[in-house]
C-alpha angles and dihedrals in degrees: 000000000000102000088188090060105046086045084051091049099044091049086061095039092041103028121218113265118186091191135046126274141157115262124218101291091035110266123148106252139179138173109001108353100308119171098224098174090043102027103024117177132297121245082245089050086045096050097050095058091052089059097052091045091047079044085059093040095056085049093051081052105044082053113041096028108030095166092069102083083061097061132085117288103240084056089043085053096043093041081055086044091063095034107057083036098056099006125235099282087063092032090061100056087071086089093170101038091058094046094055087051092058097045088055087242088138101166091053086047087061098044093052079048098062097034085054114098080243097072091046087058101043104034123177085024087058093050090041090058093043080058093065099046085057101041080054087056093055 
């Protein structure tokens, strides 16, 4: 069988869909006709989409933030944390935060972390990440 063609038929039957929809009888759908309430995703297919959004998040980054890839890894890891979790736009708007980050002042980064609503929405997640940007300051 020619896989190609049956992709390239499917994808005209079906449609591509890059978010999700309900389909004709009301099942959530994305991409080419995937069931997502009967079918759902695989931990590969899950996986792989993890990879492609940490892949966004380290370009946001690289762009808005240029300054990250020179600290310490634990902060890297917890900047990317925070990041993929609210998106730059949110993430931004921790001015001092940020600023502390970039001036390698790690254990004043975490505490604007954990006094941030953020941290009042997320919790553990929230303490777990102040940890790394002092662990980065040791």
């Amino acid at each position: 069988m020619d896989v190609d063609a049956l992709k390239q038929q499917l994808v005209t039957h079906e449609a591509l869909r890059l978010k999700p929809y309900r389909d004709s009888v009301g099942k959530l759908t994305i991409g080419v006709g995937r069931n997502l309430d009967d079918r759902g995703i695989t931990r590969d297919e899950a996986m792989a989409m993890l990879g492609n959004d940490i892949a966004n998040v380290c370009l946001d980054l690289d762009r808005n933030a240029p300054w990250w890839r020179d600290m310490p890894e634990p902060a890297q890891r917890a900047l990317a944390d925070m990041c993929f979790n609210m998106g730059w736009p949110t993430l931004a708007q921790f001015k001092n935060m940020l600023a502390a980050l970039e001036r390698g002042h790690f254990r004043t980064a975490a505490e604007e972390a954990v006094r941030s609503k953020w941290a009042r929405q997320v919790g553990t997640r929230a303490m777990k990440i102040a940890e790394l940007y002092r662990e980065a300051g040791r």
